[in-house]
N, CA, C and O atoms as a Maestro MAE file, in Angstrom:
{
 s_m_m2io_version
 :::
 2.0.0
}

f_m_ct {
 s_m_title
 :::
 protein
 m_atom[312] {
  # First column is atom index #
  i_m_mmod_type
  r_m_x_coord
  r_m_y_coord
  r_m_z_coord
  i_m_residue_number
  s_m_chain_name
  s_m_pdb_residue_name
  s_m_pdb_atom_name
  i_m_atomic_number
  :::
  1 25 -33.239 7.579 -3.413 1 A "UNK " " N  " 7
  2 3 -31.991 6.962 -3.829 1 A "UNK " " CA " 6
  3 2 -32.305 5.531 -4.260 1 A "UNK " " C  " 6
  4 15 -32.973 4.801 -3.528 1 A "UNK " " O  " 8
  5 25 -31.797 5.089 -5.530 2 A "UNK " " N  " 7
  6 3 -32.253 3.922 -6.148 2 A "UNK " " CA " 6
  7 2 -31.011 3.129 -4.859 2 A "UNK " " C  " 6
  8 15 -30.282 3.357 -3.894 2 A "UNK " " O  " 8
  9 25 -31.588 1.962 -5.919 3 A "UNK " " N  " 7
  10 3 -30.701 0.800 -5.305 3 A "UNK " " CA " 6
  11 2 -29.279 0.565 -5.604 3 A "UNK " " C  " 6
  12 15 -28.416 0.222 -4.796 3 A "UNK " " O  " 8
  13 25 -29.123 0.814 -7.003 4 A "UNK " " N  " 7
  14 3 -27.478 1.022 -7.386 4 A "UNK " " CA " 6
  15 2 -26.647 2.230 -6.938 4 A "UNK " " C  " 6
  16 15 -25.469 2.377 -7.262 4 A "UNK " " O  " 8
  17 25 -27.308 3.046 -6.204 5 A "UNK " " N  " 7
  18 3 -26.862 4.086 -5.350 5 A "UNK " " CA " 6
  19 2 -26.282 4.055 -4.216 5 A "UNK " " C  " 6
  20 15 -25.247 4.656 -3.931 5 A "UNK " " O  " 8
  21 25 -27.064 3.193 -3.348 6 A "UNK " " N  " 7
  22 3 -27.486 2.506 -2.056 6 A "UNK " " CA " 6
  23 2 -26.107 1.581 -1.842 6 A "UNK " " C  " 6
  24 15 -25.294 1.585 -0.917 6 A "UNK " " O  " 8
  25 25 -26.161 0.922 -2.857 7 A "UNK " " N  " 7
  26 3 -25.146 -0.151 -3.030 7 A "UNK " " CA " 6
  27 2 -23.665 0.439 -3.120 7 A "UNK " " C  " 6
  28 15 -22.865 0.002 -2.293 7 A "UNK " " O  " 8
  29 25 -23.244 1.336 -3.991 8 A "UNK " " N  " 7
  30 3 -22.279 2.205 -4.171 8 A "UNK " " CA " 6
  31 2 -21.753 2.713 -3.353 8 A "UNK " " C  " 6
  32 15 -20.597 2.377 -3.097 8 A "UNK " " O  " 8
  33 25 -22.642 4.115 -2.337 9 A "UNK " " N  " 7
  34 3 -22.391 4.310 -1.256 9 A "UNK " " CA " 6
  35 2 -22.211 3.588 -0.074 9 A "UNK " " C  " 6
  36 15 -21.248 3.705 0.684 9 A "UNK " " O  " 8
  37 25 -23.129 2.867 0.056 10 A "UNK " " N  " 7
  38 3 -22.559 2.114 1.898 10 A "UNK " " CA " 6
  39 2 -21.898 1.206 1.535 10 A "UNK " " C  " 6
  40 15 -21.400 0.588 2.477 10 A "UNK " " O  " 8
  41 25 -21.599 0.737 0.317 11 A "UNK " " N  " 7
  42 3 -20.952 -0.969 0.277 11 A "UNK " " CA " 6
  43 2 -19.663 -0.597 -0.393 11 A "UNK " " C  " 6
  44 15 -18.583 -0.514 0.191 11 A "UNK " " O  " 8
  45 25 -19.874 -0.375 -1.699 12 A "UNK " " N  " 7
  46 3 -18.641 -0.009 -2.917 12 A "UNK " " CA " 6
  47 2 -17.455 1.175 -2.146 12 A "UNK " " C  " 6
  48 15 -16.361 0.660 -1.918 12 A "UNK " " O  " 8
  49 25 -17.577 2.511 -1.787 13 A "UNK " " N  " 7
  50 3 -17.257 3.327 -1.763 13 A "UNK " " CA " 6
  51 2 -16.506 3.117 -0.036 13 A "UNK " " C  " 6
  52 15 -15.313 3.423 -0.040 13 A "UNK " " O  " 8
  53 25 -16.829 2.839 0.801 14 A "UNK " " N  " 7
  54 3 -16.011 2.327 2.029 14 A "UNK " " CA " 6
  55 2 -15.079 1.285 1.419 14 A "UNK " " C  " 6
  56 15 -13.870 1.458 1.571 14 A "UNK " " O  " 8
  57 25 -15.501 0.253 0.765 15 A "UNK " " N  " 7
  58 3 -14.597 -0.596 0.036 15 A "UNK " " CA " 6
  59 2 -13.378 -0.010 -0.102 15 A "UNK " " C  " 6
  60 15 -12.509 0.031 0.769 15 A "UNK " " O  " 8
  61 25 -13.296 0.591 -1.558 16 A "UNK " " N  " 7
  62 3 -12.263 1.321 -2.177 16 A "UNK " " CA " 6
  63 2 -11.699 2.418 -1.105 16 A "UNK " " C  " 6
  64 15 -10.498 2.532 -1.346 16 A "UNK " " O  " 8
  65 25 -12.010 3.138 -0.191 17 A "UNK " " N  " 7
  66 3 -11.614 4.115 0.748 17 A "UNK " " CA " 6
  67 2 -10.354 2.849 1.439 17 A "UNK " " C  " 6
  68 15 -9.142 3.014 1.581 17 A "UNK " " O  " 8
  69 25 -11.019 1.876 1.695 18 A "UNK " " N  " 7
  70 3 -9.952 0.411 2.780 18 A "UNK " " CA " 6
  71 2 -9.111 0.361 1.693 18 A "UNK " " C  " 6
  72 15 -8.061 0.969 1.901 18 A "UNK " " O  " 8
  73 25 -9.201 -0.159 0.581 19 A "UNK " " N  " 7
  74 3 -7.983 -0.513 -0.124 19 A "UNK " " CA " 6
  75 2 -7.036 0.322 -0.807 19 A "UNK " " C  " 6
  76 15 -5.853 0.045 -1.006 19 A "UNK " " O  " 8
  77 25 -8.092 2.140 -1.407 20 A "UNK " " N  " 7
  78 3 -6.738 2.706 -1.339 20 A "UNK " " CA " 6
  79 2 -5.770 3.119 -0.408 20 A "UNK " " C  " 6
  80 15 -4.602 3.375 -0.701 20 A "UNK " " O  " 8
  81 25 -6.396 3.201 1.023 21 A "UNK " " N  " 7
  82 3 -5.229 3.359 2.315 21 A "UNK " " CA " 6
  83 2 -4.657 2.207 2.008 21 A "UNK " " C  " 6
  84 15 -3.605 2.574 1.485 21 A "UNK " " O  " 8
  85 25 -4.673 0.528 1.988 22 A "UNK " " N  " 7
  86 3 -4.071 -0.413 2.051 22 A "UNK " " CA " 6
  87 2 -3.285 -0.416 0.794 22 A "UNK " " C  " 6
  88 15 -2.748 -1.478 0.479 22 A "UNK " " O  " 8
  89 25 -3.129 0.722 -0.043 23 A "UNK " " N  " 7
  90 3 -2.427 0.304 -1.414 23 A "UNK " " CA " 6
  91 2 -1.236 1.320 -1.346 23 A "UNK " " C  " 6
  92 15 -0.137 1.332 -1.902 23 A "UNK " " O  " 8
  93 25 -1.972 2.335 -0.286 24 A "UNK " " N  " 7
  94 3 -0.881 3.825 0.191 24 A "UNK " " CA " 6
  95 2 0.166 3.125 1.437 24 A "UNK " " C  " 6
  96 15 1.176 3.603 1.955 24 A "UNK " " O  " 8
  97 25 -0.308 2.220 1.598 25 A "UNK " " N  " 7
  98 3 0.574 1.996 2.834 25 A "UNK " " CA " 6
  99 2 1.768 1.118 2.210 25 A "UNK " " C  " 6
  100 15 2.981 1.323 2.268 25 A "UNK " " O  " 8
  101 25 0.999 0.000 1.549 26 A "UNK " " N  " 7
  102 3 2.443 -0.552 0.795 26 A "UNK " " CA " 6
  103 2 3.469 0.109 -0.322 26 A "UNK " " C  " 6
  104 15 4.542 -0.385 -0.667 26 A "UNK " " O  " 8
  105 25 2.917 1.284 -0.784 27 A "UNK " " N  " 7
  106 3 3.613 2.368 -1.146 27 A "UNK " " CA " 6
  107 2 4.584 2.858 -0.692 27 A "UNK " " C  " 6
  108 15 5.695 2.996 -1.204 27 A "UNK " " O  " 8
  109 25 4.080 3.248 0.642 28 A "UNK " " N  " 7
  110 3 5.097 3.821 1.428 28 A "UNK " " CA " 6
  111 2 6.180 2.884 2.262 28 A "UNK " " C  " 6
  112 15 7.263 3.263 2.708 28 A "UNK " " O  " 8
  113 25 5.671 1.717 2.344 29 A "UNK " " N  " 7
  114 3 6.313 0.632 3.177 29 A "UNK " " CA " 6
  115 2 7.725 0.036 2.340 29 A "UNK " " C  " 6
  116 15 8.845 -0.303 2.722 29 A "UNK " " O  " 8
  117 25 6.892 0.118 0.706 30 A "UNK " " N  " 7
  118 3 8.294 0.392 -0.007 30 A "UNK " " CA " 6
  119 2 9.047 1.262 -0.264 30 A "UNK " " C  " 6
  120 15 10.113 0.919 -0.774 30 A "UNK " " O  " 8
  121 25 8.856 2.390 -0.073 31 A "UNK " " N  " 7
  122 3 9.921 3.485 0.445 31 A "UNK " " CA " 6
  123 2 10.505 3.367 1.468 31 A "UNK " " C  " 6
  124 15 11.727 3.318 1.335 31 A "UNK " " O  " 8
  125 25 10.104 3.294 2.531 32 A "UNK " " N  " 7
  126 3 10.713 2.914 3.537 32 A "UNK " " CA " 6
  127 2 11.664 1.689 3.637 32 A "UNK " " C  " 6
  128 15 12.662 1.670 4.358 32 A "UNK " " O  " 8
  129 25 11.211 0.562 2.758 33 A "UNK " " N  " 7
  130 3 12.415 -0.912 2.654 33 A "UNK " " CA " 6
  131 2 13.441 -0.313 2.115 33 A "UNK " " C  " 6
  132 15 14.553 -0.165 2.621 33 A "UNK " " O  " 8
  133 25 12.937 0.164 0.702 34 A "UNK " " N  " 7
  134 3 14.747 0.904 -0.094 34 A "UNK " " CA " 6
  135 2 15.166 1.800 0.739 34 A "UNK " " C  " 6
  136 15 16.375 1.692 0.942 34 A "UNK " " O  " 8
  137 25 14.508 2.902 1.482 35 A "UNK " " N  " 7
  138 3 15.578 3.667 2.451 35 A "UNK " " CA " 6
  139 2 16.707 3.029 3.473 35 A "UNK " " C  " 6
  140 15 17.874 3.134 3.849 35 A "UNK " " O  " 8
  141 25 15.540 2.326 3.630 36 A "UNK " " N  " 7
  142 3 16.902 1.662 5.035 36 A "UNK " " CA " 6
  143 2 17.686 0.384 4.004 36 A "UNK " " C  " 6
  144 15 18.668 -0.178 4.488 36 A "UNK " " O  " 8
  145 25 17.344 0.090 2.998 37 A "UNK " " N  " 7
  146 3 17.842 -1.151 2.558 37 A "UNK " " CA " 6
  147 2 18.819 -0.775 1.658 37 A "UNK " " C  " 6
  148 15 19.158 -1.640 0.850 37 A "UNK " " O  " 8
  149 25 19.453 0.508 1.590 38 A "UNK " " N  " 7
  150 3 19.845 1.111 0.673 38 A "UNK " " CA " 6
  151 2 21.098 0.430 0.060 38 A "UNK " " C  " 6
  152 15 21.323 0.673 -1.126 38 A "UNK " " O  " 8
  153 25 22.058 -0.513 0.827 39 A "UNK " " N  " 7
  154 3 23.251 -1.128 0.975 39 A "UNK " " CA " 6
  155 2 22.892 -2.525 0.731 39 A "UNK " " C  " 6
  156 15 23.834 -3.317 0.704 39 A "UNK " " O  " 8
  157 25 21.297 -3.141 0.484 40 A "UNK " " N  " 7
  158 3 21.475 -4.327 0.551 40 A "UNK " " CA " 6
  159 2 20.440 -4.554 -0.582 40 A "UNK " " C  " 6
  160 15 19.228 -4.416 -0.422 40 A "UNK " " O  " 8
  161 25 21.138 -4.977 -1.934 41 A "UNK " " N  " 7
  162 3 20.318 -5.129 -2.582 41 A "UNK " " CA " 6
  163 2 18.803 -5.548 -3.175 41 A "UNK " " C  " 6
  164 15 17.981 -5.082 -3.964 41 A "UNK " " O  " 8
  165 25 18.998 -7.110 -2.013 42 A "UNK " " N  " 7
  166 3 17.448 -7.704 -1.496 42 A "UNK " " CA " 6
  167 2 16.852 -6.722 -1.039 42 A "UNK " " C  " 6
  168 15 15.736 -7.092 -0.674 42 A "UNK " " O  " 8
  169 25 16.938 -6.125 -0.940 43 A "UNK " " N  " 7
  170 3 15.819 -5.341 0.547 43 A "UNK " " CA " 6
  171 2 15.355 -3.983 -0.684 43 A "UNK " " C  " 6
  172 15 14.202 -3.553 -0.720 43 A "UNK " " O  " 8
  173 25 16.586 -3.394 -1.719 44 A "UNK " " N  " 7
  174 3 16.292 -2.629 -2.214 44 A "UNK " " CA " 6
  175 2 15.163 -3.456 -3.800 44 A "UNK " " C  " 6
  176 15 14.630 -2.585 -4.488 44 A "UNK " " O  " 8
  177 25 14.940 -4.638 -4.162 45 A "UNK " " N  " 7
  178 3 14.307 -4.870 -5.001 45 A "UNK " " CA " 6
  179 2 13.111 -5.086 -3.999 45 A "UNK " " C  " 6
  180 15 12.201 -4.260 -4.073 45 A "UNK " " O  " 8
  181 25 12.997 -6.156 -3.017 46 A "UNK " " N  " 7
  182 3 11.661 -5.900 -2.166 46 A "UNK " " CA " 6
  183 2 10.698 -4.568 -2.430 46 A "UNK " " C  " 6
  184 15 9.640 -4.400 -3.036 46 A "UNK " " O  " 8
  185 25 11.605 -3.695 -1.662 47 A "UNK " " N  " 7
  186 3 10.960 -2.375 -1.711 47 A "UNK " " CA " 6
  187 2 10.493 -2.100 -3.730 47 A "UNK " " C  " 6
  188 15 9.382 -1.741 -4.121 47 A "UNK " " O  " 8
  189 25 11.254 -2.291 -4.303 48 A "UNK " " N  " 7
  190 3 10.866 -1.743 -6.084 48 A "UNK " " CA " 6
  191 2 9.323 -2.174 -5.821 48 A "UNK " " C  " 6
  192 15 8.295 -1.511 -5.955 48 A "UNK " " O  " 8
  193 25 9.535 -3.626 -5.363 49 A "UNK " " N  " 7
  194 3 7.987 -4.082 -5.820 49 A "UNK " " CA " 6
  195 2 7.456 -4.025 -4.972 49 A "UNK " " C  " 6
  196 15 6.990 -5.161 -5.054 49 A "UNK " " O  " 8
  197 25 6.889 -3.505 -3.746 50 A "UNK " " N  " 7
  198 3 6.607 -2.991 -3.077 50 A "UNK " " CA " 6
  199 2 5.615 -1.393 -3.618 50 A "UNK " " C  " 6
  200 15 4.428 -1.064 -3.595 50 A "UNK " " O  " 8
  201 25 6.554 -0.930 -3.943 51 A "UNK " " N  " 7
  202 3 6.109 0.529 -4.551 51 A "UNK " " CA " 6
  203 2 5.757 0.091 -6.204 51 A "UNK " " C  " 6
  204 15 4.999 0.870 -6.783 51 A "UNK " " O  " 8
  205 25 6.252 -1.083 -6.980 52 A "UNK " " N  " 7
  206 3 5.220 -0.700 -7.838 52 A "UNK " " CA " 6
  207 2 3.724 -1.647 -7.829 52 A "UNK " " C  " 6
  208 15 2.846 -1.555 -8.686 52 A "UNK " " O  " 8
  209 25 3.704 -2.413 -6.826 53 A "UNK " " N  " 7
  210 3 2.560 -2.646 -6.674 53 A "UNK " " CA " 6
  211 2 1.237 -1.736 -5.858 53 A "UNK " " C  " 6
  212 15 0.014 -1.868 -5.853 53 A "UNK " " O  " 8
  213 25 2.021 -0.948 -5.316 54 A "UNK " " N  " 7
  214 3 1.445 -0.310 -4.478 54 A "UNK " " CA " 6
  215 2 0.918 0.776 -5.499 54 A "UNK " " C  " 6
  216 15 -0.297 0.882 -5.329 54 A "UNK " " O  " 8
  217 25 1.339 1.571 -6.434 55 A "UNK " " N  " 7
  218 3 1.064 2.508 -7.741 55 A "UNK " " CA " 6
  219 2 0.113 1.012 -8.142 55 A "UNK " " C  " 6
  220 15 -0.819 1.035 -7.338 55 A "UNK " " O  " 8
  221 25 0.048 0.449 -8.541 56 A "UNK " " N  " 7
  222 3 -0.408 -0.449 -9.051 56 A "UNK " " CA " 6
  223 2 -1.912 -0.678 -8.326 56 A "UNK " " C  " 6
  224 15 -2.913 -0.710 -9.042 56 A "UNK " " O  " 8
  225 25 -2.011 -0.832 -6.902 57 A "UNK " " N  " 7
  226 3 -3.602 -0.508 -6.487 57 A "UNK " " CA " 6
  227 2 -4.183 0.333 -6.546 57 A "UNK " " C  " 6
  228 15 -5.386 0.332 -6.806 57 A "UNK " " O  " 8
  229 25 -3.129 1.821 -6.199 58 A "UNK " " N  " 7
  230 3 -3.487 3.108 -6.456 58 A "UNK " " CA " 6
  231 2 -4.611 2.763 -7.542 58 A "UNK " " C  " 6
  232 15 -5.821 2.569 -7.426 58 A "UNK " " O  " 8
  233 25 -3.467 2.759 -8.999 59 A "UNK " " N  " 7
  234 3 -4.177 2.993 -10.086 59 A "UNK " " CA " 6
  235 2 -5.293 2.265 -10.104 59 A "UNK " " C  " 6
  236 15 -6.232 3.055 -10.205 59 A "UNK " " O  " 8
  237 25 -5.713 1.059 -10.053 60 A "UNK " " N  " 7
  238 3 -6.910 0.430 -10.122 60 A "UNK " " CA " 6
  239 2 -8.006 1.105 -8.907 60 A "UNK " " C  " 6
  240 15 -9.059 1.549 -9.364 60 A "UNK " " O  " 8
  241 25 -7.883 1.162 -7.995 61 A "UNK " " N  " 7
  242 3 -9.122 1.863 -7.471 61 A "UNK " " CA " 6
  243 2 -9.302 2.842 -7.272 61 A "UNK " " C  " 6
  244 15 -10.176 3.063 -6.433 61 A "UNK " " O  " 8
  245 25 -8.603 4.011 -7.905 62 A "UNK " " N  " 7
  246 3 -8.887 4.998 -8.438 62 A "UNK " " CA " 6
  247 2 -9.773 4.821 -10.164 62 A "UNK " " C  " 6
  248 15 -10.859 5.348 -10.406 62 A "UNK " " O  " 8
  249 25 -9.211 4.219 -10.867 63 A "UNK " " N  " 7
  250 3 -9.641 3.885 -11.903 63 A "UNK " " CA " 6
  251 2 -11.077 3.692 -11.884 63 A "UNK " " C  " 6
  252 15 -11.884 4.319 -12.572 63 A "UNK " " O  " 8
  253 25 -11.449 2.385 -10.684 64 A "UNK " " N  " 7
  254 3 -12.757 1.883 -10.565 64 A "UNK " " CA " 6
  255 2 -13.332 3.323 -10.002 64 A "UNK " " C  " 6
  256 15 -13.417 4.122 -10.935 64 A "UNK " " O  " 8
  257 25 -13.575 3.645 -9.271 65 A "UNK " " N  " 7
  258 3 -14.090 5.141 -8.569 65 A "UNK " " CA " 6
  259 2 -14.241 5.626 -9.648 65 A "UNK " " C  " 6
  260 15 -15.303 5.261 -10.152 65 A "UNK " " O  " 8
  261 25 -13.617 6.352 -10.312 66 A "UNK " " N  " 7
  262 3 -13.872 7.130 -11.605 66 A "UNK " " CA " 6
  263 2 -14.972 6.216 -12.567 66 A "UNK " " C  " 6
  264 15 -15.824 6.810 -13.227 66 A "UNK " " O  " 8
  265 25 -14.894 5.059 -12.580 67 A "UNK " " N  " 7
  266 3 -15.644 4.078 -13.373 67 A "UNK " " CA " 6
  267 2 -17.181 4.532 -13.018 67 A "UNK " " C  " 6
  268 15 -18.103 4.989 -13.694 67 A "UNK " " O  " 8
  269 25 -16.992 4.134 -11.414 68 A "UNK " " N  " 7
  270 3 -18.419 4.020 -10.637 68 A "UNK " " CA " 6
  271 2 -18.962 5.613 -10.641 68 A "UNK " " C  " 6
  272 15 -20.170 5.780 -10.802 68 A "UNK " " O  " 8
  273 25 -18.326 6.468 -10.515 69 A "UNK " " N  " 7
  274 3 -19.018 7.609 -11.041 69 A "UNK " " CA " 6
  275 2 -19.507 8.269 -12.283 69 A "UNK " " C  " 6
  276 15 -20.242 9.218 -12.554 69 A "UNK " " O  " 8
  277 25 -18.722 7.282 -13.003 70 A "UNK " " N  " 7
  278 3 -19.170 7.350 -14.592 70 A "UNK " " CA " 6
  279 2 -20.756 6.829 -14.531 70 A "UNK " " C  " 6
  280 15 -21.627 7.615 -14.905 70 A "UNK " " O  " 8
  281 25 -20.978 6.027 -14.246 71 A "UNK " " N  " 7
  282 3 -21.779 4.905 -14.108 71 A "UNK " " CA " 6
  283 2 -23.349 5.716 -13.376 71 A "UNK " " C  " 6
  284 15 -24.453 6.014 -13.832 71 A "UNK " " O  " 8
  285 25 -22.604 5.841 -11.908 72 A "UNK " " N  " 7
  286 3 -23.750 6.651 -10.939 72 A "UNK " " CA " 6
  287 2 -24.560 7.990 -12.396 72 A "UNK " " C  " 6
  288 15 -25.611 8.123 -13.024 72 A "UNK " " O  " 8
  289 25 -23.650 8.452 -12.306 73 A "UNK " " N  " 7
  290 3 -24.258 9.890 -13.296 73 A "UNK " " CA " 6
  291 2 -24.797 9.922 -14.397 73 A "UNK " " C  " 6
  292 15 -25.474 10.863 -14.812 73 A "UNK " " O  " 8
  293 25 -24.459 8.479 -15.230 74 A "UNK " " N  " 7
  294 3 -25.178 8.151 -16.275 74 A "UNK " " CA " 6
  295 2 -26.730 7.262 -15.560 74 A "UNK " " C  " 6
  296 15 -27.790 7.831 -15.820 74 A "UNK " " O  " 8
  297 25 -26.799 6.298 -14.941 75 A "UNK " " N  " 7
  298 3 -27.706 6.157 -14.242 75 A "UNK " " CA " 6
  299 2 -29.110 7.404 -13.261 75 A "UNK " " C  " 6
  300 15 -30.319 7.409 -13.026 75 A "UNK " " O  " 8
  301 25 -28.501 7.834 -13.133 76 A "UNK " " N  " 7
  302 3 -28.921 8.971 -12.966 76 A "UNK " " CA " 6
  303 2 -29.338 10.010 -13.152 76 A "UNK " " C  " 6
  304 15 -29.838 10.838 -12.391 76 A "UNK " " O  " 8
  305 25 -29.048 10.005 -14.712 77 A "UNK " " N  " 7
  306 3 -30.129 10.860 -16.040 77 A "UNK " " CA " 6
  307 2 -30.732 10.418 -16.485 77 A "UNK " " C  " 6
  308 15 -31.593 11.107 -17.033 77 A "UNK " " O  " 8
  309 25 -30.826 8.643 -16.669 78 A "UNK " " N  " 7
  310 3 -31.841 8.241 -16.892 78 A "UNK " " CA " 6
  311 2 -33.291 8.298 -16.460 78 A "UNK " " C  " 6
  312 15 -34.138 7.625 -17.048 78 A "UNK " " O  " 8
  :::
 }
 m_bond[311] {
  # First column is bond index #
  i_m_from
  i_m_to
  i_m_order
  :::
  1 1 2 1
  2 2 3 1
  3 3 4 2
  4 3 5 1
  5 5 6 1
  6 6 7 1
  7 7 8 2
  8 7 9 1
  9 9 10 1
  10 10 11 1
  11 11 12 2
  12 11 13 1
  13 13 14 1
  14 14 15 1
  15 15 16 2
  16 15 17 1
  17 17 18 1
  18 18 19 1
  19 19 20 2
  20 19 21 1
  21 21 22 1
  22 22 23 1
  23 23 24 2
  24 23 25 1
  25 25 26 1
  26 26 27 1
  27 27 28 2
  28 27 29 1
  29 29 30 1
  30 30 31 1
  31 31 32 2
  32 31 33 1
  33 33 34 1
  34 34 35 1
  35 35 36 2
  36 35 37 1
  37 37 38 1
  38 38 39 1
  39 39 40 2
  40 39 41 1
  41 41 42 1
  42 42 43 1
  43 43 44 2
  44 43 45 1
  45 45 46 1
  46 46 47 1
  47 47 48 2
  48 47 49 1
  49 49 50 1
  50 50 51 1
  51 51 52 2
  52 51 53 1
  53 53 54 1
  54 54 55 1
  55 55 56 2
  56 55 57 1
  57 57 58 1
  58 58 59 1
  59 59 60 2
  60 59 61 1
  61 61 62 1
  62 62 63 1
  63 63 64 2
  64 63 65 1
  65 65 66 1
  66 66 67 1
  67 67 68 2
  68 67 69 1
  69 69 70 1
  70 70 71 1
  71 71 72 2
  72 71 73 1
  73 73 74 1
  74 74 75 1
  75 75 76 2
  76 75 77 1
  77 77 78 1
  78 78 79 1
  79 79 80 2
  80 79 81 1
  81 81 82 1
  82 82 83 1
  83 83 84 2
  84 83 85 1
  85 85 86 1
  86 86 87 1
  87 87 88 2
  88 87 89 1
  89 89 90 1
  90 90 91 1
  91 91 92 2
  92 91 93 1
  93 93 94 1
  94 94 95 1
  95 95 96 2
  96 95 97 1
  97 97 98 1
  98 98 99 1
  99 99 100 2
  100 99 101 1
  101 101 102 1
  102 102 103 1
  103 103 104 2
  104 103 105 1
  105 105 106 1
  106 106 107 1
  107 107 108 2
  108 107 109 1
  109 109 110 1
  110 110 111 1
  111 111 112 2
  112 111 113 1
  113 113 114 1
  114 114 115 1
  115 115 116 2
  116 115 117 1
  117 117 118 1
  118 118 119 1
  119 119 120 2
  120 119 121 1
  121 121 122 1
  122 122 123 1
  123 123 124 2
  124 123 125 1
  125 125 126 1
  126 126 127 1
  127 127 128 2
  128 127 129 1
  129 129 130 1
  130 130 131 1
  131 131 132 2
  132 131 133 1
  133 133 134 1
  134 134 135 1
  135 135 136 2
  136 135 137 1
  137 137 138 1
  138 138 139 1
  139 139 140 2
  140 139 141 1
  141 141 142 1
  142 142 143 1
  143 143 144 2
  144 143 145 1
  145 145 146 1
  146 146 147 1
  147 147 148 2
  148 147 149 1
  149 149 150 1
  150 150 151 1
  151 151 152 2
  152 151 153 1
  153 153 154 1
  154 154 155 1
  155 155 156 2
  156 155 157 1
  157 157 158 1
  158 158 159 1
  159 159 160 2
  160 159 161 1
  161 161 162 1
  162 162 163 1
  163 163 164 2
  164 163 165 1
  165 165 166 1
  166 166 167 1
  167 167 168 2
  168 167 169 1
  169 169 170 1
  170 170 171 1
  171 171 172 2
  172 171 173 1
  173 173 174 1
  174 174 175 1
  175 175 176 2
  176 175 177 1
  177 177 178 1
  178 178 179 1
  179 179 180 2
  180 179 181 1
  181 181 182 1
  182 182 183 1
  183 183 184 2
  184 183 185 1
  185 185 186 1
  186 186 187 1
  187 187 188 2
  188 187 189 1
  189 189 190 1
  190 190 191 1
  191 191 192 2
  192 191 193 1
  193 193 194 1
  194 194 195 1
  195 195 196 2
  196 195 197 1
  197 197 198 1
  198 198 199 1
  199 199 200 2
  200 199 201 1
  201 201 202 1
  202 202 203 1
  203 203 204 2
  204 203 205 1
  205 205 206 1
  206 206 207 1
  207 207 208 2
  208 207 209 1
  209 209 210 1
  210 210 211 1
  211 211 212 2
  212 211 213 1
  213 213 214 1
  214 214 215 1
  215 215 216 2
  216 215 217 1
  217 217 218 1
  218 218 219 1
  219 219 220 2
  220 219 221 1
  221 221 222 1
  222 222 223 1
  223 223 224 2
  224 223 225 1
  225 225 226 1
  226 226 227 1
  227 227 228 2
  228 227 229 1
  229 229 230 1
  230 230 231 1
  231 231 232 2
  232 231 233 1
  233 233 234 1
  234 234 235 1
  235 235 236 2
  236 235 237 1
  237 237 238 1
  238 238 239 1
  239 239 240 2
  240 239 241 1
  241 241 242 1
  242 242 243 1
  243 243 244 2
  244 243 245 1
  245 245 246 1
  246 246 247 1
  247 247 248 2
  248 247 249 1
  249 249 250 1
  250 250 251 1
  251 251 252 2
  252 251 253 1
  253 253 254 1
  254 254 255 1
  255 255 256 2
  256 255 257 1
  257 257 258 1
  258 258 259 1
  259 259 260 2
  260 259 261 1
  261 261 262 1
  262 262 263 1
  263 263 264 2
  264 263 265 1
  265 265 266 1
  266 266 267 1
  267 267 268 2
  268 267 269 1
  269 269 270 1
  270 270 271 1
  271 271 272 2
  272 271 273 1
  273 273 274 1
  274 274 275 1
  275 275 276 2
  276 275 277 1
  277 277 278 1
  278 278 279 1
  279 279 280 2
  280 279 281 1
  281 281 282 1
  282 282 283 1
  283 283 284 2
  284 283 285 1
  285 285 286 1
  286 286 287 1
  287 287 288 2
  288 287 289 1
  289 289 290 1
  290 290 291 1
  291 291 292 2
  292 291 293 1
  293 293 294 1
  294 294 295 1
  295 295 296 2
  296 295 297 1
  297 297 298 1
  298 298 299 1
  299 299 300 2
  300 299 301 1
  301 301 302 1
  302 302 303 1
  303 303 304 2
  304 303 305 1
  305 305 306 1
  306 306 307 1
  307 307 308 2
  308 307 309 1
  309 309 310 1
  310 310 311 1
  311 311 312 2
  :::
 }
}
C-alpha cells in the first residue's frame, strides 16, 4: 500500500465518516426544530437552515469520497 493510500485510509476516510454523522445530525436536529417549532416561526426558519446546511455537508463529503476514490483507482493503475 503506497503512501496516498495509507493516508486516505487511516487519516481521510475516518475524517469524512466524523463529519458525515456530524452533517446527519444537524439534519435531523433540523427536523426536529421545525417539528416542535411548528407554531413559531423563529424556530421554524432555524430549523430550514439547519436542514439545508446539513444537505449541504451531506453533499460535500460525499462528493469528496467519490472524489478520493476517483483518485485512489486512478492512482492505482498507474
Amino acid at each position: 500500500m503506497n503512501l496516498l493510500q495509507k493516508i486516505i485510509v487511516q487519516i481521510i476516510n475516518p475524517a469524512i465518516v466524523i463529519l458525515v454523522t456530524l452533517a446527519l445530525v444537524v439534519f435531523i436536529w433540523g427536523i426536529v426544530q421545525m417539528i416542535y417549532g411548528a407554531n413559531n416561526e423563529e424556530k421554524r426558519t432555524q430549523g430550514k437552515r439547519h436542514l439545508i446546511w446539513g444537505l449541504v455537508g451531506l453533499f460535500i463529503m460525499l462528493t469528496v469520497k467519490g472524489l478520493l476514490a476517483i483518485i485512489q483507482n486512478f492512482w492505482s493503475s498507474v
